[in-house]
C-alpha positions in Angstrom: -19.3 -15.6 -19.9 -18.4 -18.9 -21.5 -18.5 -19.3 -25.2 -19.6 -23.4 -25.9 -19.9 -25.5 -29.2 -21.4 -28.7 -29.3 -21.6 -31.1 -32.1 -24.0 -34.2 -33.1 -22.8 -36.6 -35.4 -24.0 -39.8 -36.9 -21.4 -42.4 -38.6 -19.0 -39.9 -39.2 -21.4 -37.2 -40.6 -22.1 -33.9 -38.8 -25.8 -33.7 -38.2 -26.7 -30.7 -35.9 -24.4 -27.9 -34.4 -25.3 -25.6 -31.4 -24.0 -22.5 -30.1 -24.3 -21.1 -26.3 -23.1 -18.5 -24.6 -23.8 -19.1 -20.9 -22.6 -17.5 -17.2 -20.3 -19.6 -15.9 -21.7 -23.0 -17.7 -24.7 -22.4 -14.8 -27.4 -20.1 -17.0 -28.2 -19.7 -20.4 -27.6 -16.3 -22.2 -28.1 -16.9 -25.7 -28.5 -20.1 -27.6 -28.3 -21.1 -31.7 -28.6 -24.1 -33.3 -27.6 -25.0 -37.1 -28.8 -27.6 -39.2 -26.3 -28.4 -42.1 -29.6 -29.8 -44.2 -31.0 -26.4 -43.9 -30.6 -23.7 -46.0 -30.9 -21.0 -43.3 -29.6 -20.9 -39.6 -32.2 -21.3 -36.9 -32.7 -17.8 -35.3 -31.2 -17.3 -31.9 -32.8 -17.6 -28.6 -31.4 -14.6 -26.2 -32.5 -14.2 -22.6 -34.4 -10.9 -20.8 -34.8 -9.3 -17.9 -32.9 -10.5 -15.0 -34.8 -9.5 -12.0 -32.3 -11.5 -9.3 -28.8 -12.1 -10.6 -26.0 -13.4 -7.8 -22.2 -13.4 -8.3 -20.5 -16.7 -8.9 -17.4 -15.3 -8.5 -16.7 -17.8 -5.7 -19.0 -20.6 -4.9 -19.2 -21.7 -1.1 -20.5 -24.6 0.3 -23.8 -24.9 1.8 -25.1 -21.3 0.1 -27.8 -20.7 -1.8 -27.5 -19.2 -5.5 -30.7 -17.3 -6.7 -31.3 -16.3 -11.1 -34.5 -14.7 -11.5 -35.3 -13.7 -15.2 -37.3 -14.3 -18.9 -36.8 -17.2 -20.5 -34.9 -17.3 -23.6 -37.3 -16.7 -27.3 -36.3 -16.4 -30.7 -37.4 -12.2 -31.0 -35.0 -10.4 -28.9 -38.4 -7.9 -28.6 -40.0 -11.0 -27.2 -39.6 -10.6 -23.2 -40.3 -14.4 -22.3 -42.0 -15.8 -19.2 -41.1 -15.5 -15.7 -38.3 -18.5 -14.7 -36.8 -18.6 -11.5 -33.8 -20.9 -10.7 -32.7 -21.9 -7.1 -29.1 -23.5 -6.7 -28.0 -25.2 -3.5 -24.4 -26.0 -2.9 -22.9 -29.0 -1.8 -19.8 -30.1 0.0 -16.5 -30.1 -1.8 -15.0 -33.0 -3.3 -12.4 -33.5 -5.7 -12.4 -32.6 -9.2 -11.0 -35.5 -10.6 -13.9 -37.0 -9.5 -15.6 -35.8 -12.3 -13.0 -36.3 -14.8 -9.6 -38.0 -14.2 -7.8 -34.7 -15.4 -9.3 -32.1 -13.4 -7.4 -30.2 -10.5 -9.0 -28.8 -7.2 -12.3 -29.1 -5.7 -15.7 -30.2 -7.1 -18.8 -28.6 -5.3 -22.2 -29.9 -6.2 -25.2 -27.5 -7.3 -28.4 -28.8 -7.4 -30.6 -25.9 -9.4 -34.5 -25.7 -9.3 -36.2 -24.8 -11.8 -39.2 -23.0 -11.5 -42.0 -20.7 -13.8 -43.3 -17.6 -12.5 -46.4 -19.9 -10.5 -43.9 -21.4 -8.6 -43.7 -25.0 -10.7 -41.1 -27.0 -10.6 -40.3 -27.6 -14.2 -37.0 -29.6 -13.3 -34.3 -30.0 -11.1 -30.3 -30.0 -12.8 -27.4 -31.0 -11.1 -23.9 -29.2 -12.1 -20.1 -30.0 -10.9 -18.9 -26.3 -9.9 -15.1 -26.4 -10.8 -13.8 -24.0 -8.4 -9.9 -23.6 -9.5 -11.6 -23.0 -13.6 -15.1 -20.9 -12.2 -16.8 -23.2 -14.6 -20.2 -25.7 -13.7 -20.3 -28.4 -16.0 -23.8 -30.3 -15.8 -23.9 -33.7 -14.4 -28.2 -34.3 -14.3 -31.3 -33.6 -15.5 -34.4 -34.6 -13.8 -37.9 -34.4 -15.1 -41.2 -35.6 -14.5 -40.3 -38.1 -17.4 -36.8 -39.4 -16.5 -33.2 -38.6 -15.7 -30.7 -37.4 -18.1 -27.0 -38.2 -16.2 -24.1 -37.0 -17.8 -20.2 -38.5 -17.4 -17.5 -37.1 -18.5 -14.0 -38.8 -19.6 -12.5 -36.1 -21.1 -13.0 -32.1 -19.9 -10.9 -29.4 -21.8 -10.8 -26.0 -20.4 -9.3 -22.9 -22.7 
């Protein structure tokens, strides 16, 4: 599991805070945001019922990764949706490719997202760091755009 805090800020100010708990960077677990300008935390979103779960304990190129579970809600009595997601690896490239830091290889995941109809909801693409065991996420795509992410600085703990 891998514990992540992000941060928002605006000219200095903290604006929002978010909390994740996630397997291997790949799959949400369990999600919380915080709000300083509220007086009580948002409840946390916690995911159910994983049907289809496969290790990541090494990624390999060219193999196919397959999550099958409930999406995340706020009531942990809530069991969610059906959500599938398919992840396809790449071939290996170096790590510094993604930040000048890293060590080792880089293997590109492109994940499918799907609902329990079979609709593609998105597709995300992750860096898998094989010498940390970590995917950090490098794209989103969705019928409405592209979200790509770069990163200049990558800290691992």
């Amino acid at each position: 599991m891998l514990r992540g805090i992000a941060k928002s800020e605006s000219n200095g100010l903290l604006v929002a805070q978010s909390f994740t708990a996630t397997y291997h960077g790949l799959i949400g677990l369990a999600s919380q945001d915080a709000d300083p300008a509220l007086t009580m935390t948002n409840p946390a979103y916690y995911l159910h019922g994983a049907k289809a779960w496969q290790s990541l304990k090494t990624v390999e190129e060219g193999q196919v990764y397959v999550f099958e579970t409930r999406n995340a809600t706020r009531d942990p009595l809530d069991y969610g949706a059906g959500w599938r997601r398919s992840c396809t690896a790449g071939s290996a490239v170096a790590a510094s490719t993604v930040a000048p830091q890293l060590t080792g290889q880089s293997i590109p995941l492109v994940c499918v997202d799907q609902n329990s109809n079979n609709v593609t909801g998105r597709e995300v693409g992750y860096a898998w760091l094989s010498d940390y065991g970590v995917a950090l996420q490098t794209r989103v795509t969705r019928a409405n755009g592209i979200t790509q992410t770069r990163y200049t600085r990558v800290q691992v703990r």
